[in-house]
C-alpha positions as CSV (number, residue, x, y, z in Angstrom):
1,X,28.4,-17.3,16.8
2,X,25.7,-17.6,19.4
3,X,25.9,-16.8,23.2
4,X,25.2,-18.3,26.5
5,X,21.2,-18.8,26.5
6,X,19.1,-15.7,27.6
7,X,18.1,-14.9,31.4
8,X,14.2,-13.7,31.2
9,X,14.6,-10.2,32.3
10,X,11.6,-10.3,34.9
11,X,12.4,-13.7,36.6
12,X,13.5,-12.8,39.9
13,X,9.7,-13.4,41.1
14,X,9.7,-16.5,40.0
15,X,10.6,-19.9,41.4
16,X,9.1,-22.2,38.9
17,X,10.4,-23.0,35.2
18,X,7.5,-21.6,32.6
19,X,6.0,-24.7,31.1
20,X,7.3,-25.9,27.6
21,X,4.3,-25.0,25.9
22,X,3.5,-21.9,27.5
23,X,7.0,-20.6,26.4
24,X,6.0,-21.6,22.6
25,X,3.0,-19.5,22.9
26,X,4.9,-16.5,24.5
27,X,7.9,-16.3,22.9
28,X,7.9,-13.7,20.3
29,X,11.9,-14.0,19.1
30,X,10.3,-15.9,15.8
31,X,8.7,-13.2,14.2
32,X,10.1,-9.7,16.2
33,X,13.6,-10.7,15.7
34,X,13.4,-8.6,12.4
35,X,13.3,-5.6,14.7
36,X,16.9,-5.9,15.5
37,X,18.0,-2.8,13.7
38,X,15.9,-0.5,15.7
39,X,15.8,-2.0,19.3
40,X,19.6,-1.6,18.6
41,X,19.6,2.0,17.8
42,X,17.0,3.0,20.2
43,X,19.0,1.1,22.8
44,X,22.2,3.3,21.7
45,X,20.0,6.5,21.7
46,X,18.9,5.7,25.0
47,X,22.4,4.4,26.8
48,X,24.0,7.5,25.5
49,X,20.9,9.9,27.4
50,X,21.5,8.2,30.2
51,X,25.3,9.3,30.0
52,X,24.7,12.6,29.4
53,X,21.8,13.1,31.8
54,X,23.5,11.9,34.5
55,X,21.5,8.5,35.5
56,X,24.4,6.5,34.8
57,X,28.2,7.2,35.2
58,X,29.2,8.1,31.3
59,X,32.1,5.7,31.4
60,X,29.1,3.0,31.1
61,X,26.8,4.5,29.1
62,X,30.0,4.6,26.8
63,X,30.6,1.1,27.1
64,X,27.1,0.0,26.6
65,X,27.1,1.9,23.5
66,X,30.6,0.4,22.3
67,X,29.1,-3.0,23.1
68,X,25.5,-2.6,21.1
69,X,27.9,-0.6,17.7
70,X,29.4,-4.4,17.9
71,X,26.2,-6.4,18.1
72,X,24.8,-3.8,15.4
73,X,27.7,-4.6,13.0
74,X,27.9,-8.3,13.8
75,X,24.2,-8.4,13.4
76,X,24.4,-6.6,9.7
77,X,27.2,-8.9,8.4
78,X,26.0,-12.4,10.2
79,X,28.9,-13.0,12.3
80,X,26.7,-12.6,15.4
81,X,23.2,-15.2,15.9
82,X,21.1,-14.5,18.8
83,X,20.0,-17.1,21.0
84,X,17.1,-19.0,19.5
85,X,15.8,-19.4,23.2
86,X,15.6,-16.0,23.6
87,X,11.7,-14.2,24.9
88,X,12.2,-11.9,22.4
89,X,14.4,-9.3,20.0
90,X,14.5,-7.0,23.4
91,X,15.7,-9.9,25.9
92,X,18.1,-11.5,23.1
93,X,20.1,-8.3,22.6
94,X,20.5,-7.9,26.3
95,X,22.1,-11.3,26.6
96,X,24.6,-10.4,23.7
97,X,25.4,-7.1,25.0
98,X,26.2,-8.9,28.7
99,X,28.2,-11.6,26.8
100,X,30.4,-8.4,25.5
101,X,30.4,-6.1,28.7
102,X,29.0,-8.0,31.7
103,X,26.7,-7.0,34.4
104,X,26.9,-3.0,33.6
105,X,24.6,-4.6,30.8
106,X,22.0,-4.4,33.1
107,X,21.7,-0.6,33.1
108,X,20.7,-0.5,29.8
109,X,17.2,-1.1,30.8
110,X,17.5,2.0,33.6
111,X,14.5,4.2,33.5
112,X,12.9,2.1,30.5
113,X,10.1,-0.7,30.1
114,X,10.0,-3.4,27.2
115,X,6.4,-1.8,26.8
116,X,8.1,1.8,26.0
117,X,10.9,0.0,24.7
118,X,8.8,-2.0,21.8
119,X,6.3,0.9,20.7
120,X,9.6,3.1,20.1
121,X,10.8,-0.3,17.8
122,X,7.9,-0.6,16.3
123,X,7.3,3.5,15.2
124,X,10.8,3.4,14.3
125,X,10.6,0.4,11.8
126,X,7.5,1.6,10.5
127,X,8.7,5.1,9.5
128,X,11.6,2.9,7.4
129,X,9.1,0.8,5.7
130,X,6.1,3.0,5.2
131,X,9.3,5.1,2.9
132,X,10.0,1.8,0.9
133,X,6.8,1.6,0.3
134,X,6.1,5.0,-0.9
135,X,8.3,4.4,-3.5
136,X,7.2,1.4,-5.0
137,X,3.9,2.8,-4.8
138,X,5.4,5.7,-6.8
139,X,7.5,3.1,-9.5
140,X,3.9,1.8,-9.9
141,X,2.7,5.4,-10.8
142,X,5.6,5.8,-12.9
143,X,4.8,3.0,-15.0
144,X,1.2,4.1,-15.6
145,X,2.1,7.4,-16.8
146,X,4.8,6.6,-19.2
147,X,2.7,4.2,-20.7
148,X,-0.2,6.7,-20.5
149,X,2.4,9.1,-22.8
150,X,3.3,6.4,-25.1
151,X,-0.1,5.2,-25.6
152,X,-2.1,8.7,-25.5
153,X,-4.0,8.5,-28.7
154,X,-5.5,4.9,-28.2
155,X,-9.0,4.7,-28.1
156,X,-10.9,1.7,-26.0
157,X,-14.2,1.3,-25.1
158,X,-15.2,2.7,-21.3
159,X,-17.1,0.6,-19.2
160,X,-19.5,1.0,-16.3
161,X,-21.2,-2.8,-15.0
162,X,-18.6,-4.2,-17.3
163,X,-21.0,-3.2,-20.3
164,X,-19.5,-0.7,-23.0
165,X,-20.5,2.4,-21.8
166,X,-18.6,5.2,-23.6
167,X,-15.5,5.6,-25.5
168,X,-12.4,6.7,-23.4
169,X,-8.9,7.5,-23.9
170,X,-6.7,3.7,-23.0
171,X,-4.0,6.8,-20.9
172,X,-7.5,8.2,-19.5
173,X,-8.0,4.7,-17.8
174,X,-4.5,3.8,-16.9
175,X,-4.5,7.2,-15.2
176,X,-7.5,6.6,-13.1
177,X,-5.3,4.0,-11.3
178,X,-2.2,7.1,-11.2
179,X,-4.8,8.7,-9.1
180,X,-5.9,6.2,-7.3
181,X,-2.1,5.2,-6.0
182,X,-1.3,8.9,-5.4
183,X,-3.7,9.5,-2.6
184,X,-2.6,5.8,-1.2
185,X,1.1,7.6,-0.9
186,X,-0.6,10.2,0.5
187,X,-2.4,8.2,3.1
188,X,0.8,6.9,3.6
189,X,2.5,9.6,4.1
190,X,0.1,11.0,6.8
191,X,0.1,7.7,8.8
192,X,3.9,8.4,9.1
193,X,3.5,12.2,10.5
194,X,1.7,10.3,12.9
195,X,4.2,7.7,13.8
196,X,6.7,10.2,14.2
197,X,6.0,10.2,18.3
198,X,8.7,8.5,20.5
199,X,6.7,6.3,23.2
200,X,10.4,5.9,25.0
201,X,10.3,7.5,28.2
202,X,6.4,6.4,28.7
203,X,8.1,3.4,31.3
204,X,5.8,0.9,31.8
205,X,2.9,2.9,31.7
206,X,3.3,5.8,34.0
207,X,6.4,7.6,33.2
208,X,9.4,7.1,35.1
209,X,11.3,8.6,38.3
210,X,14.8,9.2,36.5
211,X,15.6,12.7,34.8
212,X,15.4,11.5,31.5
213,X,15.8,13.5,28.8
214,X,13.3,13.0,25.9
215,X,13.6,15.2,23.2
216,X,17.1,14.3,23.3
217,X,16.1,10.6,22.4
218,X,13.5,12.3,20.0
219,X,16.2,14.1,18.0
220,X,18.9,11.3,18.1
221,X,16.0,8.8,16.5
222,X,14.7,11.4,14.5
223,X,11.4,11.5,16.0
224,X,8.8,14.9,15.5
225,X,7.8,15.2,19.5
226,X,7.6,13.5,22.4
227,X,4.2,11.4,23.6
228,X,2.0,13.7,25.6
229,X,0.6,11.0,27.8
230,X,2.5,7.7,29.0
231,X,-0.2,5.6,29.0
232,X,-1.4,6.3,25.8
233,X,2.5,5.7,24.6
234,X,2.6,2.3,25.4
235,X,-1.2,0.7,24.7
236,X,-2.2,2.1,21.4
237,X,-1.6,0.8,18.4
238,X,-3.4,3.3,16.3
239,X,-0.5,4.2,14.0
240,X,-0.1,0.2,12.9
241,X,-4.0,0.1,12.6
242,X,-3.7,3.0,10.2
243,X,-1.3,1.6,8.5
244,X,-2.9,-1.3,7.8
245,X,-6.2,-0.2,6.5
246,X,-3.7,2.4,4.1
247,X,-1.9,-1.0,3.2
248,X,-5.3,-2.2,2.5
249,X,-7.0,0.2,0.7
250,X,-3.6,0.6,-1.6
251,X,-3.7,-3.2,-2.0
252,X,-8.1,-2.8,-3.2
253,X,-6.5,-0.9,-5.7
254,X,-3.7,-3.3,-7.0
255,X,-6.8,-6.0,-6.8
256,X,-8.8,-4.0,-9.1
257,X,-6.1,-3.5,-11.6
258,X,-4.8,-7.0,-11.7
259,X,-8.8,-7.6,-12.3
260,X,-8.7,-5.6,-15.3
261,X,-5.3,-7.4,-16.6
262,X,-7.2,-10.8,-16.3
263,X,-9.8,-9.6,-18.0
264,X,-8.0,-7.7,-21.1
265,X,-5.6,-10.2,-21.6
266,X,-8.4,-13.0,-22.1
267,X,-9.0,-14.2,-25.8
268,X,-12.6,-12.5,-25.2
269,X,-11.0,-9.4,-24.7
270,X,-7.2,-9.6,-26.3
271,X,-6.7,-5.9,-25.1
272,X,-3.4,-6.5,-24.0
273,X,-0.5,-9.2,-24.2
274,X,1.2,-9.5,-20.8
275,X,5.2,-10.6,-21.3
276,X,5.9,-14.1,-20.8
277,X,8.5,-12.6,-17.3
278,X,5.0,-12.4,-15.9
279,X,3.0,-15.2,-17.0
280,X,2.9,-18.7,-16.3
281,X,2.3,-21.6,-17.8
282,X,-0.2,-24.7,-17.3
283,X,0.8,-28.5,-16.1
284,X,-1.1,-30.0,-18.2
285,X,-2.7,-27.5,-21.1
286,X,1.2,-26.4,-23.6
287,X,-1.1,-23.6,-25.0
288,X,-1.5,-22.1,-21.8
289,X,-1.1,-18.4,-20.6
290,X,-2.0,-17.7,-17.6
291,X,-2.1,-13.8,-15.7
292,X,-0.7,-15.3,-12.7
293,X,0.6,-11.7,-11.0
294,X,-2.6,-10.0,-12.0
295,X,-3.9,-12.6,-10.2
296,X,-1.9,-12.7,-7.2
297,X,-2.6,-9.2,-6.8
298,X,-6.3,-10.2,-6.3
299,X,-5.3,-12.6,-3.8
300,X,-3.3,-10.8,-1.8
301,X,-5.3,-7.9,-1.1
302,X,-7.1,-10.8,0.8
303,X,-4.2,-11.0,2.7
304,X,-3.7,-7.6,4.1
305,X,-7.4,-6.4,4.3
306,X,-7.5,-9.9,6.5
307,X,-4.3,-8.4,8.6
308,X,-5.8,-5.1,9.3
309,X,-9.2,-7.0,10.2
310,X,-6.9,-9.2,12.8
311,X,-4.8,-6.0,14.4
312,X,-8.5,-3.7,14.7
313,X,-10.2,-6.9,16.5
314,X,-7.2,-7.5,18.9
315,X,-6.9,-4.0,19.9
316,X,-10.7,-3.4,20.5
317,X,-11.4,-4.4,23.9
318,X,-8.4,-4.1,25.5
319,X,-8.2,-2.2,29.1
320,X,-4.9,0.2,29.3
321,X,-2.4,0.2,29.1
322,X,-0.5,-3.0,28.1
323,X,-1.6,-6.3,27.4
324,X,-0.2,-9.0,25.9
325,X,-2.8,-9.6,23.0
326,X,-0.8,-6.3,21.6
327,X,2.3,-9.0,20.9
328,X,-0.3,-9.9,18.3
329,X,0.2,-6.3,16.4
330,X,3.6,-7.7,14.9
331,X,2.8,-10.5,12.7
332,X,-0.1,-8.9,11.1
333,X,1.9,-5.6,10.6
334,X,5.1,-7.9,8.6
335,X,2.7,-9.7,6.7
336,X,1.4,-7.1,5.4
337,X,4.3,-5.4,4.8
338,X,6.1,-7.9,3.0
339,X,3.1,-8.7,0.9
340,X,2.7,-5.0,-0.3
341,X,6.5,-4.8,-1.2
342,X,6.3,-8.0,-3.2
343,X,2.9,-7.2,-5.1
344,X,3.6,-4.0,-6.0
345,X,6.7,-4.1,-7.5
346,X,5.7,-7.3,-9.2
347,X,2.2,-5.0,-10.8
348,X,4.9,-2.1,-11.8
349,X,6.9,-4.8,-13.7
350,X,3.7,-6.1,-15.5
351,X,2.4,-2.6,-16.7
352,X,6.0,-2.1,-17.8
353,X,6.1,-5.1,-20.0
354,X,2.5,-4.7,-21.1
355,X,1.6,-4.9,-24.8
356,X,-1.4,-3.2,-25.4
357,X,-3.2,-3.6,-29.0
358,X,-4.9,-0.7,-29.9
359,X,-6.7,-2.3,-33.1
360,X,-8.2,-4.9,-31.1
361,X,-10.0,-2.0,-28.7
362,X,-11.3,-0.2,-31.8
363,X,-12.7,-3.5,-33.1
364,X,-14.5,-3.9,-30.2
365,X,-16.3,-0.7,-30.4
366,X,-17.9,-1.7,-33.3
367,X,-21.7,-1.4,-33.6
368,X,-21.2,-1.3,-29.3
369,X,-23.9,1.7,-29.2
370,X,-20.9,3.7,-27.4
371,X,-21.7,7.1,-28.4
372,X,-25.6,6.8,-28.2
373,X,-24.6,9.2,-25.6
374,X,-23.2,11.8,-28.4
375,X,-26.7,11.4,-30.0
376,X,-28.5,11.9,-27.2
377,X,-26.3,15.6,-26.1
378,X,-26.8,16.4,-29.9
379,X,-31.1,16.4,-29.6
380,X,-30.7,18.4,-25.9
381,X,-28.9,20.8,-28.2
382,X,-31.4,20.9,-30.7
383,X,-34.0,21.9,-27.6
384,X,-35.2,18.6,-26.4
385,X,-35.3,17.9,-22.8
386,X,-32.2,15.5,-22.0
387,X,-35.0,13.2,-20.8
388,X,-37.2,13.1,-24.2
389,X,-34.0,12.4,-25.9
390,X,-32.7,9.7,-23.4
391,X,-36.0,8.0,-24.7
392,X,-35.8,8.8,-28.7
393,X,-32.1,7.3,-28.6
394,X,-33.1,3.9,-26.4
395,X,-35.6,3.2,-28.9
396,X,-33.5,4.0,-31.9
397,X,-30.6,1.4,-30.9
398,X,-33.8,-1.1,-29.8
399,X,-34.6,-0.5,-33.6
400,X,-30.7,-0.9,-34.6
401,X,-30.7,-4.2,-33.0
402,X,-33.4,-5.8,-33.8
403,X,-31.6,-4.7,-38.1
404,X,-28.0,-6.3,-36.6
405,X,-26.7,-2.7,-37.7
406,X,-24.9,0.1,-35.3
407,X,-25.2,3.9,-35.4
408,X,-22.4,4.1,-37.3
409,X,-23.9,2.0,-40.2
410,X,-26.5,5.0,-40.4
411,X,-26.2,8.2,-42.2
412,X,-27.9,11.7,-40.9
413,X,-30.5,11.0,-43.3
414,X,-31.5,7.5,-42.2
415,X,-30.7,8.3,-38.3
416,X,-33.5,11.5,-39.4
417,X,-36.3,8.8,-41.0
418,X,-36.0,6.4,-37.5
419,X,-35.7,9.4,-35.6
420,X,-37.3,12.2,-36.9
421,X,-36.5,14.5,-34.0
422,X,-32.9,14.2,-35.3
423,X,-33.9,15.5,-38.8
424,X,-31.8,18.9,-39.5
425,X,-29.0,18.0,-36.9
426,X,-25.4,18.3,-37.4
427,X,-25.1,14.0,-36.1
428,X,-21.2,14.5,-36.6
429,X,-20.5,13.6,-33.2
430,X,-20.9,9.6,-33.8
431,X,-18.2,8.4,-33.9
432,X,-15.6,7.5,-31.3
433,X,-13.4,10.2,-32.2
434,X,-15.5,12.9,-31.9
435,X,-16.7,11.9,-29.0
436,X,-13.4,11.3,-27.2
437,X,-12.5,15.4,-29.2
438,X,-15.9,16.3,-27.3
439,X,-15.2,15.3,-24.0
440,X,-12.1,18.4,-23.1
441,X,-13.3,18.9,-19.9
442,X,-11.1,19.5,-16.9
443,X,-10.0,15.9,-16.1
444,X,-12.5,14.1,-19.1
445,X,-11.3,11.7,-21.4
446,X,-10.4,14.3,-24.5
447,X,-7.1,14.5,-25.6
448,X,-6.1,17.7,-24.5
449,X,-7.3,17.4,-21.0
450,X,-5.7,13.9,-21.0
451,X,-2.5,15.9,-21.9
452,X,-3.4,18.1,-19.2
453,X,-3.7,15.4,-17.0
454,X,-0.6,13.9,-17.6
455,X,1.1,16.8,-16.9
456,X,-0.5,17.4,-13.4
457,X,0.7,13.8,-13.0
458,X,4.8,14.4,-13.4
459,X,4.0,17.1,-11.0
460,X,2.6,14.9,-8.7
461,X,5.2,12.7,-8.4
462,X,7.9,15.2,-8.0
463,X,5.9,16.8,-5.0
């Protein structure tokens, strides 16, 4: 059902009707509507202090609260519409609530502003989604490390400047990303200890002359503390800014990712087969394959790096304390929260489908100079100055190239006649496997500090 048409809660001033168009450009019911949940519940947190403190009788506070546990429920199972004419998610609640209880609807808004009043929705709906998306983030990890496990073994050439650099563990490089993702839930996860400050109480933007209790409201919403300072309660926006540039720094990294899936599932590459549940197909080419998710992920880090641009430039030459540029906060903020809890589920289902093709990564190493590197540690421990031998090895693969043949087509004794500063050294260490054995260090590509790795990992995402 929908109820009788909203009253603007501020137009006693007024004698005029607002002009058509100026109401399209100031209505904000469109997009802040989704924040029904919480203007509810802080509503019912706040009509129940004002019972208990004393402000109003608490046979109305009681009624209030009776009236918005209907709306919520009505609401939740879409037997209750608000009023598409409606200001806003604040005025449109009002209206049903009066519909329900009549004029001791009014009191509701005793002691509070819609500025207080929409900084509390806003911290409280953030604290629910920044959660979701923690744990996609973490499905995402998930995926990377059991297929890290299962794959641990698989050798693939690394690359710096997209140029075979040196040979590296396929889990060494999925896990690169594990790490990457665990320090965006982390980022996350401060952003939220920051949120955690109820702005209600904060009036308009000087406090409020009622005996409010707010640590009350605090505890009832399930907020950390209090604001310290009113008028920094209801004109920052810091917490969505930081959000946002969390948002887009996790989305950089589900860009770079998808980059990698374009490029390994190309027929230049054929590192991996992505499953057809995540591929598409062409109008006009049957053959076609197409990495459209690993795309998409590129795409849409576009979209929320753009959102966090939009928020930062609205907020940075604003006066305090509220201003109605800061209605501008909310769109930006449920873009890019819907486009992070789309993309990253939709990445976690492509790594988890993922076939990757180990022969095709050791074909590619082949006579790819990889472990010039190996030959070059060998002569530095023969006594040569790393330098010295960074030369003798260029000019040994110069000489390999212009013969069409790679350091693994030569034997000690041949490596010894091109390179006689070589002769008498044990040159075991050229091949990929070695040089993968050689690399143990603490968080290096070898096997047993990749096993290592993978352990700090499941720890990680149990903490």
């Amino acid at each position: 059902m929908t109820d009788q048409p909203a009253a603007k809660l501020w137009g006693g001033r007024f004698e005029a009707e607002t002009d058509p168009l100026i109401e399209r450009l100031n209505n904000s019911l469109a997009f802040d509507a989704r924040l029904w949940r919480e203007d509810i519940e802080g509503s019912i947190a706040h009509a129940s202090m004002l019972g208990r403190t004393g402000i109003i009788p608490a046979s109305e506070a009681d009624l209030i609260v009776a009236g918005l546990r209907e709306i919520l429920a009505g609401l939740a199972d879409g037997s209750i519409a608000f009023d598409p004419g409606a200001e806003d998610v604040h005025t449109a609640v009002e209206s049903l609530l009066r519909a329900r209880i009549g004029p001791v609807a009014g009191k509701l808004h005793t002691a509070r502003s819609r500025n207080d009043q929409v900084a509390t929705d806003m911290r409280m709906y953030m604290r629910r989604v920044v959660g979701e998306i923690r744990a996609a983030v973490a499905e995402l990890q998930r995926a990377l490390l059991e297929t890290a496990e299962r794959e641990l073994g698989v050798i693939m050439p690394g690359f710096t400047h997209l140029q075979h650099a040196q040979p590296i563990l396929l889990s060494h490089h999925l896990l690169a990303y594990f790490w990457m993702l665990q320090r965006d839930r982390e980022r996350l996860m401060d952003a939220e200890r920051r949120t955690s400050v109820l702005p209600l109480g904060a009036g308009a933007l000087a406090g409020t002359s009622f005996p409010v209790d707010r640590q009350m409201v605090a505890e009832a919403l399930g907020f950390e503390r209090v604001s310290e300072n009113s008028l920094d309660a209801v004109s920052d926006r810091d917490f969505l800014m930081e959000f946002l540039m969390a948002a887009a720094i996790l989305m950089v990294h589900c860009s770079r990712l998808g980059e990698e899936l374009v490029l390994w599932s190309s027929q230049e590459f054929g590192f991996v087969t992505l499953s057809d549940a995540v591929t598409t197909g062409s109008s006009i080419m049957p053959q076609k394959k197409n990495p459209d998710i690993a795309e998409l992920a590129r795409g849409k880090a576009g979209r929320v790096i753009g959102d966090a641009v939009s928020l930062l430039t609205t907020m940075k030459g604003l006066p305090l304390a509220y201003n109605k540029d800061m209605q501008e906060d909310k769109e930006a903020v449920f873009d890019a929260v819907d486009t992070v809890l789309v993309t990253v589920p939709a990445l976690t289902l492509t790594i988890r489908t993922a076939a990757f093709h180990a022969e095709r990564m050791q074909t590619a190493m082949r006579r790819d100079f990889s472990t010039a590197t190996d030959l070059a540690d060998a002569l530095v421990r023969g006594g040569m100055a790393f330098r010295d031998a960074h030369g003798v090895v260029g000019r040994l693969v110069r000489t390999c190239i212009a013969r069409g043949i790679g350091l693994e087509d030569l034997s000690s004794e041949q490596i010894a006649e091109l390179a006689p500063e070589a002769r008498g050294l044990d040159l075991a260490g050229l091949t990929v496997e070695h040089s993968i054995a050689s690399r143990s260090v603490q968080g290096g590509t070898g096997t047993d500090a990749v096993k290592i790795q993978i352990a700090a990992a499941r720890a990680a995402l149990t903490s």
